[in-house]
C-alpha positions in Angstrom: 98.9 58.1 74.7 96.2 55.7 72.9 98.4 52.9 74.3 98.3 54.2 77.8 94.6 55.2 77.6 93.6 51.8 76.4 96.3 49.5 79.2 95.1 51.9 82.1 91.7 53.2 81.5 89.9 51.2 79.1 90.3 48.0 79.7 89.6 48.3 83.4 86.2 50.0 82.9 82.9 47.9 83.2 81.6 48.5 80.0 82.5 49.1 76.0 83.8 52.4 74.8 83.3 53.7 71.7 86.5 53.7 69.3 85.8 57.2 68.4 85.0 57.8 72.6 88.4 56.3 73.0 90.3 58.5 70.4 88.6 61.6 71.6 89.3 61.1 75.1 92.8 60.4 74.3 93.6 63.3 72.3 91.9 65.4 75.1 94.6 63.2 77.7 97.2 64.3 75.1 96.3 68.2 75.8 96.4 67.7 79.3 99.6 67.0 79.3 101.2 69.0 77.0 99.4 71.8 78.9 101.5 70.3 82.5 104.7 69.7 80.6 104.5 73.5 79.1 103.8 74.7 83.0 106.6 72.6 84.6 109.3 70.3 82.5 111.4 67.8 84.9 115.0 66.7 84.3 116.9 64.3 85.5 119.5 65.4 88.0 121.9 63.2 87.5 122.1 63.7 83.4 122.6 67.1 84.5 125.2 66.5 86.8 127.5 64.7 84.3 126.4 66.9 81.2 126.4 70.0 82.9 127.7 70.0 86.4 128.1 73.4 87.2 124.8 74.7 86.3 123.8 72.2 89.0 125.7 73.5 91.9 124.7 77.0 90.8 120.5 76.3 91.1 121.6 74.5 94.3 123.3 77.5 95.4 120.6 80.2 94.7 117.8 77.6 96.2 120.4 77.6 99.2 120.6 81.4 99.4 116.7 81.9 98.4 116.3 79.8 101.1 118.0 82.5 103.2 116.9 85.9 102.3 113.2 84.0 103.4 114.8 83.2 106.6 115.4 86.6 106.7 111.8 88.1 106.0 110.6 85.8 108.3 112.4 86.7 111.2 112.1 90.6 110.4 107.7 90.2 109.5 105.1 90.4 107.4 106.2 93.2 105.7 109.4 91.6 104.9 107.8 89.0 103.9 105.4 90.8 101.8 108.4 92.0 99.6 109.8 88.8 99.1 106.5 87.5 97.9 106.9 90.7 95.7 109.7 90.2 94.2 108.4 86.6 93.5 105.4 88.3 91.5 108.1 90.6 90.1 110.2 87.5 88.0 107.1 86.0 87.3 105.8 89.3 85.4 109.4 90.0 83.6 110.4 86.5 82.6 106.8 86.0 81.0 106.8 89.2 79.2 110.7 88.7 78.3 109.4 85.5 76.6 105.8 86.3 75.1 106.9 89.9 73.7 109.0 89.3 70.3 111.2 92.7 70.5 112.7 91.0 74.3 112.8 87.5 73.4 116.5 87.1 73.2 118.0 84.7 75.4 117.2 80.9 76.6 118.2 79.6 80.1 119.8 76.3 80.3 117.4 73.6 81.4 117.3 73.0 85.2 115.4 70.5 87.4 112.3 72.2 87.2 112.0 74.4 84.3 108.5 76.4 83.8 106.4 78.4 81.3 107.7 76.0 78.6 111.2 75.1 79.3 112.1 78.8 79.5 112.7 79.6 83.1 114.2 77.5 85.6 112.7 77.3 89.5 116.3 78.7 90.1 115.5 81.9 88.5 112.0 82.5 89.8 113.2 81.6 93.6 116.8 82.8 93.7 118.4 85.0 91.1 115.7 87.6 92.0 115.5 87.1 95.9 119.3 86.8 96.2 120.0 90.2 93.9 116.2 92.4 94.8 115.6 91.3 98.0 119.5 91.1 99.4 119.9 94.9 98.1 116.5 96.1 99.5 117.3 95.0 102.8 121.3 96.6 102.8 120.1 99.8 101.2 117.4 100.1 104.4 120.6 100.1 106.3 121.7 103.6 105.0 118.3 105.5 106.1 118.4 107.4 103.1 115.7 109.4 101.4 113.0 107.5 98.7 114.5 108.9 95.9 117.9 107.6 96.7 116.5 104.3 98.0 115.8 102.9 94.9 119.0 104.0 93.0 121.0 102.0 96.1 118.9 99.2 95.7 119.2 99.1 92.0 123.1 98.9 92.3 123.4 96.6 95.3 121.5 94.6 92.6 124.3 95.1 90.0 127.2 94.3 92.4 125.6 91.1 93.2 124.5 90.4 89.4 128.3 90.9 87.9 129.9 87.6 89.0 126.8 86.1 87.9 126.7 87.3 84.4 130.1 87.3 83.5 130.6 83.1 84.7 127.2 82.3 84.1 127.4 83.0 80.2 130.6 81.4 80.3 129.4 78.0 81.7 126.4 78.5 79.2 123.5 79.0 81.8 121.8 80.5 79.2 122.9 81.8 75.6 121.8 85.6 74.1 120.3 86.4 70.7 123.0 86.4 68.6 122.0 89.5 66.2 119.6 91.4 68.1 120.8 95.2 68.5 119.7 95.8 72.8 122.7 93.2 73.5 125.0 93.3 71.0 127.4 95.2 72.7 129.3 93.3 75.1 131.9 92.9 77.7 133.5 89.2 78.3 129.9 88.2 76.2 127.8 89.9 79.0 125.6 92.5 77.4 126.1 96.1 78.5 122.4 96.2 79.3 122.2 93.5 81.5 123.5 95.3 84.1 121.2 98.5 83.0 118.2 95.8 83.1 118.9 95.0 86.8 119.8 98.6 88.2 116.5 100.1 86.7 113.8 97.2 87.7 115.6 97.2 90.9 114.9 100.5 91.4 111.7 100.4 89.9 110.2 97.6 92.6 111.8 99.9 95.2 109.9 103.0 94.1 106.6 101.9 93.5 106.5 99.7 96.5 107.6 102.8 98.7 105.2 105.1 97.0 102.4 102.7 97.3 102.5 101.9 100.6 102.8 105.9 101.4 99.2 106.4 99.8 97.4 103.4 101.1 98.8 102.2 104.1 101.1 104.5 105.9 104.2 103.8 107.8 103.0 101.7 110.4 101.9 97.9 109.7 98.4 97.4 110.7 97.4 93.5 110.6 93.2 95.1 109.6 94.9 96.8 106.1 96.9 93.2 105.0 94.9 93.7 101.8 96.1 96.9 101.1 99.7 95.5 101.8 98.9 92.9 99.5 98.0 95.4 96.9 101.2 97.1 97.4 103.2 94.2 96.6 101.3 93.7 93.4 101.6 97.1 92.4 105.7 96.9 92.7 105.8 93.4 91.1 104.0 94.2 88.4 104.9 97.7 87.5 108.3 97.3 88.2 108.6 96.1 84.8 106.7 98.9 82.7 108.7 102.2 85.5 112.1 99.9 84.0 111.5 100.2 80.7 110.2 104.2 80.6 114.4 104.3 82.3 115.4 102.6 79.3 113.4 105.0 77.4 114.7 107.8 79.0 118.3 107.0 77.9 119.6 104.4 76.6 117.2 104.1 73.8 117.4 107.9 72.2 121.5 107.2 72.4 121.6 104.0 71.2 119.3 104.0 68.4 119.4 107.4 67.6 123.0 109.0 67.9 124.5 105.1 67.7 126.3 105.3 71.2 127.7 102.5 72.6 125.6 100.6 74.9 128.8 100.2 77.6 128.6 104.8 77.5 125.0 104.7 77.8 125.0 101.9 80.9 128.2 103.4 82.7 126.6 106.7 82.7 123.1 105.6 83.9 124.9 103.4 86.4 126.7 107.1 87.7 124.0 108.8 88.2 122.9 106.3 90.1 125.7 106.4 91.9 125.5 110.5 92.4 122.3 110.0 93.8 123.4 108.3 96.2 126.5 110.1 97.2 124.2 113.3 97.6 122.1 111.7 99.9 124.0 110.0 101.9 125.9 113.2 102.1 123.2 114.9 103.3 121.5 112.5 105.3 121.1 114.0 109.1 119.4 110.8 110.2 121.4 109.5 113.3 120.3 105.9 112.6 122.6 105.8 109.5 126.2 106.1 111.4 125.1 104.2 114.4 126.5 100.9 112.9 125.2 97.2 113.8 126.9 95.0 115.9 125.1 91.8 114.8 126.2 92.8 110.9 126.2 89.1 110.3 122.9 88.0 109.5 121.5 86.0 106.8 122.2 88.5 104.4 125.9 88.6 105.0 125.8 85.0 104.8 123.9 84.8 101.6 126.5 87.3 100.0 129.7 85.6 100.8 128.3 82.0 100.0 127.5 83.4 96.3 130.7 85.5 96.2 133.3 82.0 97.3 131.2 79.9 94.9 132.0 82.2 91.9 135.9 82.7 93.0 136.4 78.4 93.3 134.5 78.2 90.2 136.4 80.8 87.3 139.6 78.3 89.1 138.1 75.1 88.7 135.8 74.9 86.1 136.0 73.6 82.5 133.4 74.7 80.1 135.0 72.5 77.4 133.4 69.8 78.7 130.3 71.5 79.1 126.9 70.3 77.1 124.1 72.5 77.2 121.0 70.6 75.7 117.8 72.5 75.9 116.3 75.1 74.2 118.2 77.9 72.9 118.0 80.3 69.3 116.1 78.9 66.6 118.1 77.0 63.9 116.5 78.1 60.8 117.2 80.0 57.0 119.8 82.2 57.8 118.6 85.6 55.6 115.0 85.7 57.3 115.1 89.1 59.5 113.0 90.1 62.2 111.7 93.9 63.0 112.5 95.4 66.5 110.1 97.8 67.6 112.3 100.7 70.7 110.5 102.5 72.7 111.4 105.7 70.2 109.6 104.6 67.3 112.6 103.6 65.7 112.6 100.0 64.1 115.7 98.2 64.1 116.3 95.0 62.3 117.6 91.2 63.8 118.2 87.9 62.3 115.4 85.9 63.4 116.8 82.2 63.3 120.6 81.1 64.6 123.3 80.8 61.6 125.3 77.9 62.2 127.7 79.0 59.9 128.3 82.5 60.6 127.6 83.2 64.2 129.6 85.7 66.7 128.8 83.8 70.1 132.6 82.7 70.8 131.2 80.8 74.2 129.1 77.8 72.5 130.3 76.0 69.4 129.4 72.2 68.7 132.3 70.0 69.1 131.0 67.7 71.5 127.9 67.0 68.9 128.5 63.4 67.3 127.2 64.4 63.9 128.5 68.4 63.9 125.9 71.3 63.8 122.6 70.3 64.1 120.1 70.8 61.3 116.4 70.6 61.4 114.8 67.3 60.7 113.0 66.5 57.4 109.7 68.4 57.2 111.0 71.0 59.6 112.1 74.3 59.1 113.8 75.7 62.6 115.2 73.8 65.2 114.8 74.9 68.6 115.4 72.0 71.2 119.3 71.1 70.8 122.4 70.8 72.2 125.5 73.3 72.7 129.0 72.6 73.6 131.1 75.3 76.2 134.5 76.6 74.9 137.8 76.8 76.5 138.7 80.0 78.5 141.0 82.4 76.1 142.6 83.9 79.1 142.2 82.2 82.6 144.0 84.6 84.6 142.1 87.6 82.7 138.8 85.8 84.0 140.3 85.0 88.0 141.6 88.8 88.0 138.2 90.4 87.4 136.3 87.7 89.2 138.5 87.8 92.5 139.0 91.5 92.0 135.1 92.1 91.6 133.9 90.1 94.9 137.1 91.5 96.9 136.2 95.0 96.0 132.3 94.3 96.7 132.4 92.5 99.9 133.9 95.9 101.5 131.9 97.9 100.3 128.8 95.5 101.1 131.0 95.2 104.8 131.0 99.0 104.8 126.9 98.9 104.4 126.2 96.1 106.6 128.1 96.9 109.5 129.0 100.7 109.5 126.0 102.1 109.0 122.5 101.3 111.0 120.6 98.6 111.5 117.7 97.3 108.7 115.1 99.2 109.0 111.5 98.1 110.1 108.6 99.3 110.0 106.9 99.9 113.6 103.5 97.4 114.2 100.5 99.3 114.9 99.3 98.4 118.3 95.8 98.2 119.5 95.5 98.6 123.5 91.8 97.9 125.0 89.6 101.1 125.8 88.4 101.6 129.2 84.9 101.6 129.6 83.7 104.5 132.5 81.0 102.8 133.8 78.3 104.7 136.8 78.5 104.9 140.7 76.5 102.3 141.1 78.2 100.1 138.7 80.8 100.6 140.1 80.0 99.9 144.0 77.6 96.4 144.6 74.8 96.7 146.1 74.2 94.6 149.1 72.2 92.0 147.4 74.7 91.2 145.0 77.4 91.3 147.8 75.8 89.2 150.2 72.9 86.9 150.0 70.0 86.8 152.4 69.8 83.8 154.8 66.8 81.5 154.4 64.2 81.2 157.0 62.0 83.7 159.0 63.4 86.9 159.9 64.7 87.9 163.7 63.2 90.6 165.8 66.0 92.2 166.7 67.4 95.1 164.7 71.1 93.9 164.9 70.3 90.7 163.7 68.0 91.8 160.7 71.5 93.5 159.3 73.5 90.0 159.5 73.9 88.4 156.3 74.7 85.0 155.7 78.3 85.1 154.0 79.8 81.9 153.2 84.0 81.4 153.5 84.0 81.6 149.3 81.8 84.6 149.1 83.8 86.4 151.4 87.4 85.6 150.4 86.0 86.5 146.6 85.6 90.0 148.5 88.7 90.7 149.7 90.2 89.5 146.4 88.4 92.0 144.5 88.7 94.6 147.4 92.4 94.5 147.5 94.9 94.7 144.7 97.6 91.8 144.8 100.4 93.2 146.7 98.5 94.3 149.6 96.6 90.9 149.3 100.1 89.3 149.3 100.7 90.8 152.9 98.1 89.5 154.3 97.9 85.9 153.0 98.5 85.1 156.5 95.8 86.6 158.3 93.3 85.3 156.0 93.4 81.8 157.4 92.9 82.8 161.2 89.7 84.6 160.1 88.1 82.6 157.7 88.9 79.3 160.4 87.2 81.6 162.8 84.1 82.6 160.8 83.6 79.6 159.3 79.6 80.1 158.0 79.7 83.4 158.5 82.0 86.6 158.6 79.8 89.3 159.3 79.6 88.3 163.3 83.5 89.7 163.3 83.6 92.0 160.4 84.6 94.9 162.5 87.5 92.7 164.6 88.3 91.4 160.4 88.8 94.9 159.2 91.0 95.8 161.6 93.0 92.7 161.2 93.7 93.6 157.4 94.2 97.6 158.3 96.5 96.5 160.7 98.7 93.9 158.6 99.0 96.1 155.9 100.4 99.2 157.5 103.1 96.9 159.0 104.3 95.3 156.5 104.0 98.9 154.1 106.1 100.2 156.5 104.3 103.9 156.3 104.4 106.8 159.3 100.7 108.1 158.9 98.1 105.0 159.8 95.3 107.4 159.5 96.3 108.4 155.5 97.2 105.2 154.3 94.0 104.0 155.6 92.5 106.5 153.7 94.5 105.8 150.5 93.7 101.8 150.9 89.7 102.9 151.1 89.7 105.6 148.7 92.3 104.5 145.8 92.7 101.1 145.7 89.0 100.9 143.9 90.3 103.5 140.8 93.6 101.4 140.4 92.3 98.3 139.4 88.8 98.9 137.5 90.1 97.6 134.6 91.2 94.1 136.4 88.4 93.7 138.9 84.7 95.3 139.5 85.1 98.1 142.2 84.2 97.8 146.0 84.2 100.1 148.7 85.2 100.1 151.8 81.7 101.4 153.2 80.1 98.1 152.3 82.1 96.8 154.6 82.0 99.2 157.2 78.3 99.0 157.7 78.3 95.2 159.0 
């Protein structure tokens, strides 16, 4: 940094700085830096590509299919847009708390492109894992028109059908790597922990509930464009709560089982997971909405899309992929002294025990091991105690056609049933738009009809004698066509665009000499081309209605003005 400082800065400045200026401002350069790389780290794409190619295609994937549940809000609203930018606040609160809280640091994501909050969570994570699992089952569940407090159990397992593929290839390829000792995920299936998929069931739900039950109290069911900042606090409520609603369900079950009567965390997720599932049987049961059976012709939508994009990528890749020649370098579980425990604190009071640093040699994570590392297992360097930044090596499947079976038999088995909610049951639900239509303003009688003055306008020049003459006005071709425009409402004005020429030709400075002949000109016209029996009535109507019709398009004129010229 002191070489940079000095090349760039220092020596291109007009005068002498200090050498304890120069050391100060470089080690303040120095924190500046560290503080960007902790917010965003960049790698290479193309060392990722030949280290670890399938992580690559899976971040391009959920960009791809991020990309596509926003397509979706977009064209559905604000308020669908207004949960996706929720569920964005909703990773950033539970990957930040997952890493800063000690008791739920327990896993480390492989190193992507862009990887944030100090090489901890990749973009693909914050814009993609969440959108593609939250928001894709938020906007399915809407489909079955089903009561709040089934809602969020539907959206909670939409989330866990679309999570299983993911977790059980994703550990595989070493996306990430878990805590090898700590007691929440010890118990595993194909090295997915049990309580992954209780994790993503009850936040999913969670986000659902609050979200509903927030926007029930302060905004109501319609949108209204004047309360976007209630909206906005809605969205903030669900993203952030979500996280503390998920772990009082954890509290609720899987914590007093587990750590109390030592059940098995598969019993303790499988029921949770059913009653979920009852939930929503019962509703859906009882649901008398007729918008839930109506099914949806244009099933196909971005959502659709999204899922069978993710679903195809997973079944090509448990066929073609080789995590043997996988390397995983990044961050992952401390090497370090390997008798140094670490308390757990549960949600019961109980405190449970964990190894805090990873044992090279005694370890139960079967995925990784270190065979591609030149010089073997990694140790920290002199001076150092842990090790935390190195790399990982990917193992060979045990049992390909074990992995294909549940993999192809998982997405099969989910796309019906996803088909089944996307197309047989109603359309996505959303929310009707408040609309504001423009008050009429009543306005007096004589508001309403002009007075002369404003109607006419007095010729210049000494006044005549005569009586009949006094009452002439001076009307000019523009004035007087601006009359009849207001007088008459368009489609009676549209009958007699013909006769409008003759009389303005033959009144050329002024229309009152033939008013009377004029008005029954336009009387005339218009009962021919209305085609009514009674002259004397529609006459009437034309004089008497014609005014109340349009007073909100033009000002009011009657027929007596007129009449008196």
């Amino acid at each position: 940094m002191d070489y940079l400082m000095d090349k760039y800065l220092f020596d291109n400045l007009p005068f002498e700085v200090a050498p304890e200026t120069r050391k100060d401002w470089g080690q303040r350069a120095l924190h500046v830096v560290q503080f960007f790389d902790w917010v965003c780290k960049y790698q290479d794409p193309w060392k990722i590509y030949e280290n670890h190619t399938s992580f690559l295609f899976g971040e391009l994937l959920f960009f791809l299919l991020a990309g596509l549940t926003f397509a979706h809000a977009w064209r559905h609203g604000t308020r669908h847009v207004l949960v996706w930018f929720g569920i964005l606040i909703h990773a950033l609160n539970v990957e930040n708390l997952c890493y800063w809280i000690p008791d739920m640091d327990n896993f480390w994501q492989a190193q992507g492109i862009l990887t944030f909050f100090g090489a901890r969570a990749p973009l693909y994570i914050l814009v993609g894992i969440y959108h593609m699992f939250d928001y894709t089952a938020f906007v399915l569940a809407s489909r079955l028109h089903l009561p709040w407090w089934a809602y969020g159990p539907a959206v909670g397992l939409g989330a866990v059908m679309l999570d299983m593929p993911y977790d059980i290839m994703g550990i595989k390829l070493v996306w990430w790597t878990w805590h090898d000792t700590d007691p929440n995920i010890y118990d595993r299936m194909n090295w997915v922990p049990w309580n992954s998929y209780y994790f993503h069931a009850s936040f999913a739900c969670s986000f659902t509930w609050l979200l509903l039950g927030s926007r029930h109290y302060l905004v109501g069911k319609e949108y209204d464009w004047r309360k976007l900042p209630r909206e906005i606090a809605c969205i903030f409520i669900a993203g952030m709560g979500a996280f503390w609603l998920g772990t009082i369900q954890f509290a609720l079950l899987y914590h007093p089982a587990h750590d109390i009567f030592k059940v098995h965390s598969e019993y303790t997720t499988i029921i949770f997971l059913a009653i979920y599932a009852l939930i929503v049987i019962i509703a859906d049961r009882h649901n008398k909405n007729p918008k839930a059976r109506t099914g949806n012709k244009y099933w196909f939508d971005e959502m659709a899309c999204a899922i069978s994009i993710e679903y195809i990528f997973f079944m090509i890749a448990v066929l073609i992929s080789d995590p043997y020649n996988i390397v995983s370098e990044g961050l992952h579980q401390p090497i370090g002294p390997c008798n140094e425990t670490q308390k757990v604190q549960t949600p019961t009071g109980l405190v449970l025990q964990k190894q805090k640093y990873f044992c090279p040699e005694n370890y139960d994570e079967k995925y990784i091991d270190f065979h591609c590392v030149p010089n073997g297992v990694p140790k920290p360097q002199d001076g150092q105690i842990t090790l935390e930044w190195y790399p990982v090596c990917g193992t060979d499947y045990d049992n390909r056609a074990e992995y294909v079976f549940l993999i192809w038999g998982i997405c099969i088995l989910y796309s019906l049933l996803w088909y089944q909610i996307a197309a047989r049951s109603g359309e996505t639900q959303v929310d009707p738009v408040k609309v504001f239509r423009k008050k009429t303003v009543k306005t007096s009688e004589t508001q309403e009809l002009l007075t002369e003055n404003e109607l006419t306008k007095t010729p210049k020049g000494p006044k005549t004698s005569t009586p009949v003459e006094s009452k002439k006005k001076d009307v000019t071709p523009e004035l007087s066509r601006s009359v009849i425009e207001r007088l008459f409402p368009s489609p009676i004005r549209s009958n007699i665009e013909t006769t409008l020429p003759r009389i303005f030709d033959r009144t050329p400075a002024n229309i009152v000499h033939s008013s009377l002949h004029f008005r029954e000109e336009i009387v005339s016209t218009t009962m021919e081309r209305s085609q009514q029996n009674d002259t004397r009535n529609t006459e009437k109507r034309l004089i008497q209605d014609t005014p109340a019709r349009n007073l909100r398009k033009r000002p009011v004129i009657n027929y007596a003005i007129i009449t008196r010229y």
